[in-house]
N, C-alpha and C positions, 0 to 999 in steps of 0.2 A: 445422512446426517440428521433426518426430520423425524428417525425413526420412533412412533410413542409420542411423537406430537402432535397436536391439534393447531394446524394450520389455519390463520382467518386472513383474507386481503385485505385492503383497505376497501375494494368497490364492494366486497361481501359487509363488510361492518357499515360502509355508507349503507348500503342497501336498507340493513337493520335499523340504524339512525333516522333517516328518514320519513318513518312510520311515526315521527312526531309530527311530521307535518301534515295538516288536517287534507285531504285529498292526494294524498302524493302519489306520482305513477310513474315514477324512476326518473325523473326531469333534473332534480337532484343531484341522483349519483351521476347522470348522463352530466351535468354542469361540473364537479368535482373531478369526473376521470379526466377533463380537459386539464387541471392543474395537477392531476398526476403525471400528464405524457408529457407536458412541458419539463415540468421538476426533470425527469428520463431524460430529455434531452440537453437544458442546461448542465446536469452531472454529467455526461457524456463528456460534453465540451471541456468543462472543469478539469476532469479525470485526466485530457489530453490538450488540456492547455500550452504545455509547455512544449508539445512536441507541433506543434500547428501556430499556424498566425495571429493566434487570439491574444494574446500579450500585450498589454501596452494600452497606452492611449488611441483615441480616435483622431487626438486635435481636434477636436471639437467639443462644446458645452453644451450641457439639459438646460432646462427654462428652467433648474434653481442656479443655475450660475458655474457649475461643477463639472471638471473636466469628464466627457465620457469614454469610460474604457471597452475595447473593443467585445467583451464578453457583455457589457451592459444592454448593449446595442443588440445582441443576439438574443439575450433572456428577455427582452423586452418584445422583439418580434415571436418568439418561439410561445409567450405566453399569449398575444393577440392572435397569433396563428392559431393553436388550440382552443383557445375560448370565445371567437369569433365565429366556430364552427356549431356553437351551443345554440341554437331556437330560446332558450330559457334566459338566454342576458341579451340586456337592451342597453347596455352603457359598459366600456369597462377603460378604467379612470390609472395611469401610472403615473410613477416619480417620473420618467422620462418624458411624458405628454406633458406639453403646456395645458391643454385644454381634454374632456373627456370625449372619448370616441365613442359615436354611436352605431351597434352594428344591427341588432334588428328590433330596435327602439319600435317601431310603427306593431310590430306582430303581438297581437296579446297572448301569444304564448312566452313574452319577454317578459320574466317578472323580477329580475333579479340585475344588478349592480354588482359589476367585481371590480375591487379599488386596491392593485396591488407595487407593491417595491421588486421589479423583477431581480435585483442581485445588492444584495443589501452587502455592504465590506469591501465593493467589489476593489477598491485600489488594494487590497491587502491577497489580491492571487497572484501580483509577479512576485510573491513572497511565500507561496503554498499555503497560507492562514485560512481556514475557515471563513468561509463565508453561507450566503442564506437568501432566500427569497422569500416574504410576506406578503399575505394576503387576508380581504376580506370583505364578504359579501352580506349586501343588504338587498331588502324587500323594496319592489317598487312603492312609491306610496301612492295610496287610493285619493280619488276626488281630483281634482280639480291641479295639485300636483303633478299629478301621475305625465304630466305632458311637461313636466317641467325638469331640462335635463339636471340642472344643478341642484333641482330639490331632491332629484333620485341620490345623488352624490354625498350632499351635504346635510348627512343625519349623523345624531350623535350616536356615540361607539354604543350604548345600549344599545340598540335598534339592532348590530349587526345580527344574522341569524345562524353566521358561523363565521368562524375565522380560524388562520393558522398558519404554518410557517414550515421552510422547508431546511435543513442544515445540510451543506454543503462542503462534509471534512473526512475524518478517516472512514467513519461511510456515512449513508445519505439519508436520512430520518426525515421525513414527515411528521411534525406533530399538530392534530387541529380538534374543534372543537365547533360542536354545533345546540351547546345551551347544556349541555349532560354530561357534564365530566370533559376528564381530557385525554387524549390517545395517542399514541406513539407510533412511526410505523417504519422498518426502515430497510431498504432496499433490497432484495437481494440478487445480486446482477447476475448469476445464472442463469435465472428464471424472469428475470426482468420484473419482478411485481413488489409491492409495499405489502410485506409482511406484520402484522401485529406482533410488535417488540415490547411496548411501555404500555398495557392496558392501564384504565382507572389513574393517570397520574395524579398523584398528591404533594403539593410543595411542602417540606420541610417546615414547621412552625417556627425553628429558628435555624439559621446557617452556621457556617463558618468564614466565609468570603464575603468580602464588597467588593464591588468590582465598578471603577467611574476613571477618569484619564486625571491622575493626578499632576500633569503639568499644566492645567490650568486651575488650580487650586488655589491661587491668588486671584485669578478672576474672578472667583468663583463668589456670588453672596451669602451673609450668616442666612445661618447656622451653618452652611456646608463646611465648611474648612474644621469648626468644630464639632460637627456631626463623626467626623470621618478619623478626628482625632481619638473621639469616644471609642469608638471603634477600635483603633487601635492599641488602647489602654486598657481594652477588658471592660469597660465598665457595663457591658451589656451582660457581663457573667463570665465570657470567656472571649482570649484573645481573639480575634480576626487577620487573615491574611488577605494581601489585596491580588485579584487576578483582573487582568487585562489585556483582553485581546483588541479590540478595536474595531469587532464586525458585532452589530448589537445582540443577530437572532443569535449566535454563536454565547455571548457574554450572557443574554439571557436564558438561554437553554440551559447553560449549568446552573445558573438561578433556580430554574424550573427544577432541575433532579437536585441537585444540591443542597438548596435554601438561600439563605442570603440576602442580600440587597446591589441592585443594580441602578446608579446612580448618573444621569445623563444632566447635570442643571443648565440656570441660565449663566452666560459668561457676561464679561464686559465687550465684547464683540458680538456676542448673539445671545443678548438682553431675553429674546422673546424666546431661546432653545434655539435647537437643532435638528430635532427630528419632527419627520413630517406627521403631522396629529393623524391625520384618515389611511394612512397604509403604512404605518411604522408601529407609533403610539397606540392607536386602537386595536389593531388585531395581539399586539402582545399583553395589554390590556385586559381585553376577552380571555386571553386564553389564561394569565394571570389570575383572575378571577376565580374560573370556574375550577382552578386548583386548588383554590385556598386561598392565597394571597391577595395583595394591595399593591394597587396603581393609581399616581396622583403626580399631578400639575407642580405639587407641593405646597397648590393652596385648594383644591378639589378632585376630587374623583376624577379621571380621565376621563372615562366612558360617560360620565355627563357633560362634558363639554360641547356646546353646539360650535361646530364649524363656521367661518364663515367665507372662506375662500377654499379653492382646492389643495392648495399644497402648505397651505396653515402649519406653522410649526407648534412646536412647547419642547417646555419642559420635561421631561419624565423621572420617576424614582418609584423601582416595581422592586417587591421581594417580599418577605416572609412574614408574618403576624409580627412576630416578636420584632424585628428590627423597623416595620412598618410605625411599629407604634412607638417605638421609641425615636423615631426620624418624625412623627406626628404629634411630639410633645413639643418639639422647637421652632412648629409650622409658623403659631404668633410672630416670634422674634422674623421667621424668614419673612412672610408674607409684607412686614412695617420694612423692612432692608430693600426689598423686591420694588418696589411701591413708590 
């Protein structure tokens, strides 16, 4: 079936990538292939969710308050098993951990922080929906920080030096990025390896979809409500249709191929947003960016935001030039409403 094609993995293209980093000697790809064999093993589980125990709740909640579902629980260890094995991370920070774990923080060949959402959507698998796993990793910082666990953590989404996210649906894509474009890569369970699918992605400069939960569109503050009516009306040139799945990396990945705008704001319940800034917002952010597109708070740039707690929420509103800028003409009106 491969006949007349030029096959490239992901560890082959990390390999290649890499070579931006001034001394590199495979510590890298060795750091990344830990978040490939995790990804392998949560789509395993997924694949065979329904035929095994994994269904359901745990009864029990993460330290943001949210019940946790039994596949949460596994993608969460399946990623610290894997990347706990890396010499090159000295911190690696989840939505499920209250606080950040340190695994070989003392060794200075620890230079690296992974801050990831091991199962992003996940109430939407005793439903078969798409779901995802985000990531993304920062550089330890120099001086007098460097011994400070939460200064490693708590850098703005610039700083990361890659990030990326896994999709978890009719098949299993990999998409990440480490400052140079964006890449695509997606499973193919034969052979067990991430194949190069989506090289060089480029987001669409303008969509067809918005894609945000319109039952809280009464909570929702101006402009949104009439942000999304624009939308509907054509006034951007041409109609829009609204798609909505409810797992973000899934809603934003069509974003990504598609164009669009992917609308996540603050409600009158959760004033401050929803998702978490350092392993939701940021790495889709990064990878937003380096396609083309715009991500913002809806009053600044996400990836400048400084942190100032672990599990920091916001706002998000990520997607295409054209609908960015047109959603950044009503930022005034939001930012006095928000305020």
């Amino acid at each position: 079936m491969y006949e007349g094609q030029q096959l490239r993995t992901v560890q082959q293209h990390i390999l290649q990538e890499q070579t931006r980093f001034p001394g590199a000697t495979g510590e890298f790809s060795w750091l990344l292939s830990g978040i490939t064999l995790a990804a392998k093993m949560i789509q395993s589980k997924v694949r065979r969710a329904g035929l095994t125990d994994l269904l359901g709740s745990m009864d029990q909640t993460n330290v943001q308050g949210e019940v946790q579902q039994k596949l949460d629980v596994y993608s969460n260890e399946a990623l610290m098993h894997c990347l706990s094995l890396r010499q090159s991370i000295g911190i690696l920070a989840s939505e499920e951990n209250e606080r950040p774990i340190t695994v070989n923080f003392k060794s200075p060949s620890a230079k690296y922080a992974v801050i990831f959402d091991p199962l992003d959507g996940s109430s939407n698998i005793d439903v078969n929906v798409s779901v995802g796993t985000t990531f993304s990793i920062l550089r330890r910082p120099e001086g007098e920080d460097s011994t400070d666990v939460e200064k490693w953590v708590l850098q703005p989404g610039a700083t990361q030096v890659a990030a990326g996210y896994v999709v978890y649906g009719s098949s299993t894509i990999l998409v990440y990025s480490v400052g140079n474009g964006v890449h695509g890569f997606t499973l193919e369970p034969g052979v067990g390896a991430f194949l190069l699918s989506h090289e060089s992605i480029k987001m669409p400069s303008q969509g067809t979809y918005y894609s945000t939960n319109e039952g809280y569109v009464n909570q929702m503050p101006a402009p949104y409500p009439e942000f999304i009516q624009d939308l509907r009306q054509g006034k951007l040139g041409r109609p829009y249709s609204a798609r909505y799945i409810g797992s973000m990396v899934a809603d934003f990945h069509r974003t990504l191929l598609k164009g669009g705008i992917f609308l996540y704001p603050p409600t009158e319940a959760q004033s401050s947003g929803k998702l978490r800034l350092l392993y939701e917002a940021n790495p889709i952010a990064f990878i937003a960016e380096q396609a083309g597109g715009i991500a913002t708070d809806g009053n600044q740039r996400i990836l400048d935001i400084q942190p100032t707690t672990i599990h920091q929420r916001t706002p998000l509103v990520v997607g295409s030039q054209v609908e960015m800028q047109a959603f950044a003409n009503a930022v005034p009106a939001m930012a006095e409403s928000v305020n």
